[in-house]
C-alpha positions as CSV (number, residue, x, y, z in Angstrom):
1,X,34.9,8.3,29.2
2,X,34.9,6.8,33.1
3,X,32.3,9.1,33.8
4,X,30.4,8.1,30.8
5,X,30.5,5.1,31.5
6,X,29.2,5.1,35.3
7,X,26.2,7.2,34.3
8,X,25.5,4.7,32.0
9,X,26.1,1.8,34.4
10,X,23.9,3.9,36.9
11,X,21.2,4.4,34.4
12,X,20.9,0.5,33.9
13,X,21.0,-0.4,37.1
14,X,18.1,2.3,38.1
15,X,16.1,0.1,34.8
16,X,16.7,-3.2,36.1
17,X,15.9,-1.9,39.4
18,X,12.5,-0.4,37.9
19,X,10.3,-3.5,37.6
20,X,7.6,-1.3,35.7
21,X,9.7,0.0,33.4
22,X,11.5,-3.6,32.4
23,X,8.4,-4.6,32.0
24,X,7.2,-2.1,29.3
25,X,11.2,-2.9,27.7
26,X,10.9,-6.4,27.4
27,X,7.4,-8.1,27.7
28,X,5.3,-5.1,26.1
29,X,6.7,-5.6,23.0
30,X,6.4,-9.4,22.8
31,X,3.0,-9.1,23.7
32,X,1.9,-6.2,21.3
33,X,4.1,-8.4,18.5
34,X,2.0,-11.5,19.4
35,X,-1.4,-9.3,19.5
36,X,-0.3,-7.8,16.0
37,X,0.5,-10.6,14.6
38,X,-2.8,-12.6,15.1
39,X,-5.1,-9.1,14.5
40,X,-3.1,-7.7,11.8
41,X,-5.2,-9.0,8.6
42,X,-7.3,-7.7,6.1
43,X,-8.2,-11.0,4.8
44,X,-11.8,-11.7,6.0
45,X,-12.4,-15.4,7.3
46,X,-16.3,-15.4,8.1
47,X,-18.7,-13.8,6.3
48,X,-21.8,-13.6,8.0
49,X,-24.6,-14.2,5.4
50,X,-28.4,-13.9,4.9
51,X,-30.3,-15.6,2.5
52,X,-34.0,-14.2,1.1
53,X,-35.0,-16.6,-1.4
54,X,-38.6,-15.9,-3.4
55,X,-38.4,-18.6,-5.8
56,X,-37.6,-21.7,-3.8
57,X,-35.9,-23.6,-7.1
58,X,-34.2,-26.4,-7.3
59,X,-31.2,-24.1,-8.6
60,X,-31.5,-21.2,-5.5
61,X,-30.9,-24.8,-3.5
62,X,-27.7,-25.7,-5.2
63,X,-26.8,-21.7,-5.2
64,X,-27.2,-21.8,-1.0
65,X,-25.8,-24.9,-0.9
66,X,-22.8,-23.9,-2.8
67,X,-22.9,-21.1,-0.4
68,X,-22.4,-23.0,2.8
69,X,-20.1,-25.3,0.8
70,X,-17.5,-22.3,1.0
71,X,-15.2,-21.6,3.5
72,X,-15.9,-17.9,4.2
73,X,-19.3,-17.6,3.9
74,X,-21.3,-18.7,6.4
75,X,-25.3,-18.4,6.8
76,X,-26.6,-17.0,9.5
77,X,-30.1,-17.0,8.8
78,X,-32.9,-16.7,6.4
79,X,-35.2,-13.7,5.9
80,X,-38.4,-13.7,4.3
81,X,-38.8,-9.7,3.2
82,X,-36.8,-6.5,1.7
83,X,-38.3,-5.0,4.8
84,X,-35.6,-6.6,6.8
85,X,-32.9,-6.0,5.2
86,X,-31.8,-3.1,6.7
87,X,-32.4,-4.3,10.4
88,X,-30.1,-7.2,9.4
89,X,-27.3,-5.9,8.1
90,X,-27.2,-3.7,11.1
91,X,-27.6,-6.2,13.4
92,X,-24.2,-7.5,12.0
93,X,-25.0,-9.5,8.7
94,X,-22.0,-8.9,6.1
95,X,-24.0,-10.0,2.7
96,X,-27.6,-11.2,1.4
97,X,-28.3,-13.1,-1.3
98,X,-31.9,-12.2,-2.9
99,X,-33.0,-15.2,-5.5
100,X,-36.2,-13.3,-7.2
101,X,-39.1,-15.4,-9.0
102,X,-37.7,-17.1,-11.8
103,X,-34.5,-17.6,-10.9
104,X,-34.5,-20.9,-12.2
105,X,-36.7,-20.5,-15.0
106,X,-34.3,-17.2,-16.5
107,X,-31.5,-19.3,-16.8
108,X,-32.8,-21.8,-18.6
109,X,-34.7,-19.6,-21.2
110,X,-33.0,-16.2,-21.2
111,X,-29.0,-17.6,-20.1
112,X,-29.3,-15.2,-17.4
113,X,-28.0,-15.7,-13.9
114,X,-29.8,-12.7,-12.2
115,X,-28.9,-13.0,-8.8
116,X,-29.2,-9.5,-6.1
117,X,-26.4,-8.8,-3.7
118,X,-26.8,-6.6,-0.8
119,X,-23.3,-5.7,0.8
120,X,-22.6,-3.1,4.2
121,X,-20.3,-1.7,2.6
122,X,-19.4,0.3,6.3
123,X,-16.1,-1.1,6.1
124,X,-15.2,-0.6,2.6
125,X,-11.9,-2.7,2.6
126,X,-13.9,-5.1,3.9
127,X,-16.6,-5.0,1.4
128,X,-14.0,-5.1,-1.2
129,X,-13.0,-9.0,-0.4
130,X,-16.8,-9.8,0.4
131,X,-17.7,-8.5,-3.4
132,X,-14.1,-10.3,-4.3
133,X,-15.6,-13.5,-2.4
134,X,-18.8,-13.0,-4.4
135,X,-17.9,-12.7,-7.7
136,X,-15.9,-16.1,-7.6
137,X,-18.8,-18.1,-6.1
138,X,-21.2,-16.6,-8.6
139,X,-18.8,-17.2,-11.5
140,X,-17.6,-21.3,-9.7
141,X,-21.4,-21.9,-9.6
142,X,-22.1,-20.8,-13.5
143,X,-19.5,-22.7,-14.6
144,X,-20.8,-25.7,-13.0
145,X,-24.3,-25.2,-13.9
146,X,-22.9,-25.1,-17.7
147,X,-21.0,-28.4,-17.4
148,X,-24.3,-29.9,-16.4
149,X,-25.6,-28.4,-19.2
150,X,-23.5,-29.2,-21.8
151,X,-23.7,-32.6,-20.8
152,X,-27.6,-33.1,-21.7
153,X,-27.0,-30.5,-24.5
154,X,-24.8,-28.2,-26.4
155,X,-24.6,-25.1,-24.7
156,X,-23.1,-22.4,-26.1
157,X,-20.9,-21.0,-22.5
158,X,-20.4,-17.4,-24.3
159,X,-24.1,-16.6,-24.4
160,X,-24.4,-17.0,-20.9
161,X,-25.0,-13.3,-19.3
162,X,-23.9,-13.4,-15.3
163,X,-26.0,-10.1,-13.4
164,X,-25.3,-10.2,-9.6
165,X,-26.3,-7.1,-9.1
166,X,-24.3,-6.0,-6.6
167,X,-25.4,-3.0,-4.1
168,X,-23.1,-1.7,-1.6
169,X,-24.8,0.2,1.3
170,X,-23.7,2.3,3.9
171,X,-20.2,3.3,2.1
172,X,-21.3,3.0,-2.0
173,X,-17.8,4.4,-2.6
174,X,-16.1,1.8,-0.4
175,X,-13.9,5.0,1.0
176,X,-12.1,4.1,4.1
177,X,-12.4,7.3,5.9
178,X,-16.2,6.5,6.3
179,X,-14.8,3.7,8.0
180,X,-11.9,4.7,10.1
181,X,-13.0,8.3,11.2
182,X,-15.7,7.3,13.5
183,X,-13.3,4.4,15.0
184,X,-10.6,7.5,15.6
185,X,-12.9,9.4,17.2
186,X,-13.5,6.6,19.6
187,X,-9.8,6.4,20.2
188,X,-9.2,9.6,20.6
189,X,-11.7,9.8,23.7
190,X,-10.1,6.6,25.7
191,X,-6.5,8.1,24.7
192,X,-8.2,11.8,26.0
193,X,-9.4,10.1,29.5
194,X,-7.0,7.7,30.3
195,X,-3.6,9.3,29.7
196,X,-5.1,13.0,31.5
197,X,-6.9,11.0,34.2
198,X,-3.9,8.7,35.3
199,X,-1.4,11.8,35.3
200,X,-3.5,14.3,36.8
201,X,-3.5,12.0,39.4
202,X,-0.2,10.8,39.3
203,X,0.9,14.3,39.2
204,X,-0.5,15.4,42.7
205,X,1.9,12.4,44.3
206,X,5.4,13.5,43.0
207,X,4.3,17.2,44.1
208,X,2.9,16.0,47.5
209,X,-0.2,17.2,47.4
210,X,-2.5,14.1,47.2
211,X,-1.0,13.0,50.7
212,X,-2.2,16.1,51.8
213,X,-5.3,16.4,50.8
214,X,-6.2,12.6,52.3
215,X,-5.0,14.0,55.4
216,X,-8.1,16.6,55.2
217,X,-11.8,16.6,56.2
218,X,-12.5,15.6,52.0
219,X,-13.7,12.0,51.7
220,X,-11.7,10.3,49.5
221,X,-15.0,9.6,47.7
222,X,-14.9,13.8,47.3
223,X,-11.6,13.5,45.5
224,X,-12.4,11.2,43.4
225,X,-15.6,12.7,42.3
226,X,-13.4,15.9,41.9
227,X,-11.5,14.8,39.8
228,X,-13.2,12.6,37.4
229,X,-16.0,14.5,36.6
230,X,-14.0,17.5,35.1
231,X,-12.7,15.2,32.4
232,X,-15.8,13.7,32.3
233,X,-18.0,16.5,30.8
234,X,-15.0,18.1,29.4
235,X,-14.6,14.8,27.1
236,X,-18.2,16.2,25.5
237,X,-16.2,19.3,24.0
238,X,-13.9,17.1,21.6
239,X,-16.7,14.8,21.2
240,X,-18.5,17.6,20.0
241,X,-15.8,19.2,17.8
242,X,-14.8,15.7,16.0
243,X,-18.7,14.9,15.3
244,X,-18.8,18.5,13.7
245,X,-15.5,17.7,11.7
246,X,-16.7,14.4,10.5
247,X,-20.4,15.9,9.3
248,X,-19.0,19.5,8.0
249,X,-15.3,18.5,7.1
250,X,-15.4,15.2,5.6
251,X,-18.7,15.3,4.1
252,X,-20.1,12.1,6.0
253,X,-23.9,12.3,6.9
254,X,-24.7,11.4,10.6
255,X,-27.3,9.6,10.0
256,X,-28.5,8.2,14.0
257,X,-29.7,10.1,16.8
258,X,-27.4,12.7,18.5
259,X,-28.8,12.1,21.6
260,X,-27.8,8.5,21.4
261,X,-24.2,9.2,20.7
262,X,-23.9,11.5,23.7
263,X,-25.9,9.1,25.8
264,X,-23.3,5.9,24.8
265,X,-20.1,8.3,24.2
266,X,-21.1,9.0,28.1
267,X,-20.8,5.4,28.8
268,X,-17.5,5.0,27.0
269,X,-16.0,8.2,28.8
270,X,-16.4,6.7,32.3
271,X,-15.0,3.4,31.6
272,X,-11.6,5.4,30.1
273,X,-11.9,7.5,33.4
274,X,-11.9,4.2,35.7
275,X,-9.0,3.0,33.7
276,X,-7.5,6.4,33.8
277,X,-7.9,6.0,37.3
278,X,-7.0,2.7,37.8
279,X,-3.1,3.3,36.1
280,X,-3.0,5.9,38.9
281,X,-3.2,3.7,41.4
282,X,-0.3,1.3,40.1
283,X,2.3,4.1,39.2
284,X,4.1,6.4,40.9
285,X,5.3,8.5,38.2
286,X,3.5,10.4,35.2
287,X,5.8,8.9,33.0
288,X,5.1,5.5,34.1
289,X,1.6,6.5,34.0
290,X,1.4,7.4,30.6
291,X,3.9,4.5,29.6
292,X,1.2,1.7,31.4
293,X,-1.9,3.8,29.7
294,X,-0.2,3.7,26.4
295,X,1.9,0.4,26.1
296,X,0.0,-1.8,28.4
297,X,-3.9,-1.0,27.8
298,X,-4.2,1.5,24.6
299,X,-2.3,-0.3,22.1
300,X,-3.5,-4.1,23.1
301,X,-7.0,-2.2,22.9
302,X,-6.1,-0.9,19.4
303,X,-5.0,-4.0,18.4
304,X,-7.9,-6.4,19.4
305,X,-10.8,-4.0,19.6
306,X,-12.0,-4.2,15.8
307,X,-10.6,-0.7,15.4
308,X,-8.4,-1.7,11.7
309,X,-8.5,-5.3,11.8
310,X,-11.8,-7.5,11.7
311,X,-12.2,-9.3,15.4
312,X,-13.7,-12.3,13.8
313,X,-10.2,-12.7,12.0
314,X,-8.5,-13.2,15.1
315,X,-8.3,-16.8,17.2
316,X,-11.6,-17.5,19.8
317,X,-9.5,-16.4,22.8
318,X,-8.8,-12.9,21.9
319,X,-12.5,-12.7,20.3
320,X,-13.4,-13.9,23.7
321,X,-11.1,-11.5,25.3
322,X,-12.1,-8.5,23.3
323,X,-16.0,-8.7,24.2
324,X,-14.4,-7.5,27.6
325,X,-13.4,-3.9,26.1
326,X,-15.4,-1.3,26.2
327,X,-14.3,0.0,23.4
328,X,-15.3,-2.9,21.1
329,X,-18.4,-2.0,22.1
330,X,-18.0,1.7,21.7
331,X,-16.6,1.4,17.8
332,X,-20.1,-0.9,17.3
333,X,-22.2,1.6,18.4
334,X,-20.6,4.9,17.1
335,X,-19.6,3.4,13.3
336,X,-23.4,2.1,13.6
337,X,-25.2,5.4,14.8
338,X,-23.3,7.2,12.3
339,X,-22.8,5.5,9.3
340,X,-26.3,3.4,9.4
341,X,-28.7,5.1,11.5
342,X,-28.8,2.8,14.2
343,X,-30.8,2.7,17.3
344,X,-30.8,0.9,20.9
345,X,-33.2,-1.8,19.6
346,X,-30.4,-2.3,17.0
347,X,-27.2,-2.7,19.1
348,X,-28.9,-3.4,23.1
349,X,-26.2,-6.0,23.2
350,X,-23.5,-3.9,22.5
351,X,-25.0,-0.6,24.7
352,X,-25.9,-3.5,28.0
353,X,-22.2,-4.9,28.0
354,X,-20.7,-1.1,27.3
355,X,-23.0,-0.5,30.4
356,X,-22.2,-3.0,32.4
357,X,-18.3,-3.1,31.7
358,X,-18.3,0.5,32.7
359,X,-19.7,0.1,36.0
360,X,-17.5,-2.4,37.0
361,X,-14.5,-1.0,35.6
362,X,-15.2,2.5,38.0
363,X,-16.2,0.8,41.1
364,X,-13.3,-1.3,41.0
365,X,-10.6,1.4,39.9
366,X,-12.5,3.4,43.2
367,X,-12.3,0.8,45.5
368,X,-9.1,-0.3,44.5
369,X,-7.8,3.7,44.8
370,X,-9.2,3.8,48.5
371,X,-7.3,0.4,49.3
372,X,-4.0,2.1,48.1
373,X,-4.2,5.3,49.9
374,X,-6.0,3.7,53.3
């Protein structure tokens, strides 16, 4: 039991001694609990609205003003044709209200409120709420308009016929798969690039090789370059295999370029590299390695990215926070190109800052990796 006991005593001692590893004991967990709590909800806070409004009635008013009355949806803009539907509700518009001619007059004559919904349904939990959202403003608004009513004269409420027509697009089914698979695949890739990445690195220090080759003619710029790029244009073969499993397997259509997924998966495998890259320089171990990779920039990532839980849910300084993540940007693109057909003029934002954050994140893992081993 004494010798138990030492080797225990040792082993804490080596922990407390580790400052890496009691940080990943102790603060890793508060943060990922205070991450989690603030990301973890399904409810949906802002819903980002368009309104197309053809008869221009004195009821469509009190409709859109009963709209920005409420506190989850919020108007974004108003369109003036079916033609741009499509472009909005890619460009991030949750729901659009479509008043046709009449509106007004149907009500009165016919005791129809026949109103057209268009929802992306790409996130079908999502869409689920919205259309929840919906159906109680729709139904808050009859009612009122059939107090007014039955104050100038007797209206019979029963005979009052409520169509909202609603159209779900993107996901008609509202399955989550459609939803989550292309959002794994994402993960997938930066789990792929920066776990391999920091170890293989990692790995040539506790074998004393990486001393070695420094030591050699090779540029450090050579072993860098050597060792990236093999996980770089491996990364295409999974990429490859999980964009096959999610046509063939599961049935989704791909319904965007190919070409523009390689072209902005590309992007997104670089930045993982640079990070992979970057843990190597901070660790001297490949389980500290993996343990910074996965506790200290994969799960926060997870959490914050938009990858399960809505980003707009969360408070401004993580939203804030978040637009820094490449993979934010990634899951934009890839759920887009494959789910709605998306193109560059659709997302530019989202491909300049997945750009952009990539370059910086490589030339300062590189820079910082020839500082450490100068």
């Amino acid at each position: 039991m004494r010798i138990l006991l030492s080797f225990i005593k040792k082993e804490l001692l080596q922990i407390r001694r580790d400052v890496r590893l009691s940080a990943i004991i102790l603060v890793a967990p508060i943060i990922q609990l205070i991450l989690l709590g603030y990301a973890a909800t399904l409810d949906i806070k802002v819903v980002h609205t368009a309104i197309l409004d053809y008869d221009h009635s004195q009821m469509s008013r009190k409709f859109i003003q009963k709209v920005q009355a409420s506190k989850y949806f919020k108007i974004d803009k108003y369109i003036f044709s079916q033609k741009d539907i499509n472009d909005n509700l890619k460009s991030g518009i949750d729901i659009i209200f479509i008043f046709y001619p009449n509106f007004e007059k149907n009500f009165y004559q016919t005791r129809n409120l026949n109103l057209q919904i268009i929802v992306d349904a790409t996130d079908g939990n999502k869409a689920s709420v919205i259309t929840g959202y919906t159906i109680n403003l729709v139904n808050s608004f009859a009612n009122y308009q059939i107090e007014n009513l039955n104050n100038i004269i007797q209206y019979n409420r029963n005979n009052l016929l409520i169509n909202y027509n609603p159209k779900l697009l993107y996901n008609p089914y509202l399955e989550a798969r459609y939803f989550m698979l292309p959002g794994i695949l994402g993960l997938l890739l930066m789990i792929i690039n920066i776990a391999l990445m920091s170890m293989a690195i990692v790995k040539e220090k506790e074998v004393g090789t990486l001393e070695q080759i420094i030591v050699t003619p090779i540029k450090k710029y050579h072993f860098i370059l050597g060792k990236s790029i093999p996980f770089i244009l491996l990364s295409f073969i999974p990429l490859t295999i999980q964009l096959a499993v999610i046509h063939f397997w599961f049935g989704i259509e791909i319904k965007g370029n190919l070409l523009f997924i390689f072209i902005f998966s590309l992007l997104f495998i670089v930045s993982s590299v640079g990070l992979g890259l970057l843990v190597s320089t901070i660790t001297k171990t490949q389980f500290q390695a993996m343990s910074i990779s996965f506790f200290g920039i994969m799960l926060p990532m997870i959490y914050i990215s938009g990858f399960a839980f809505p980003v707009e849910n969360m408070p401004k300084i993580i939203q804030y926070f978040s637009e820094l993540l490449p993979i934010k940007h990634f899951l934009i693109l890839i759920r887009g190109t494959i789910l709605q057909g998306s193109t560059f003029d659709s997302y530019l934002s989202s491909v300049i800052k997945l750009t952009v954050e990539g370059i910086i994140i490589i030339i300062f893992s590189i820079l910082n990796f020839r500082k450490r081993f100068s």
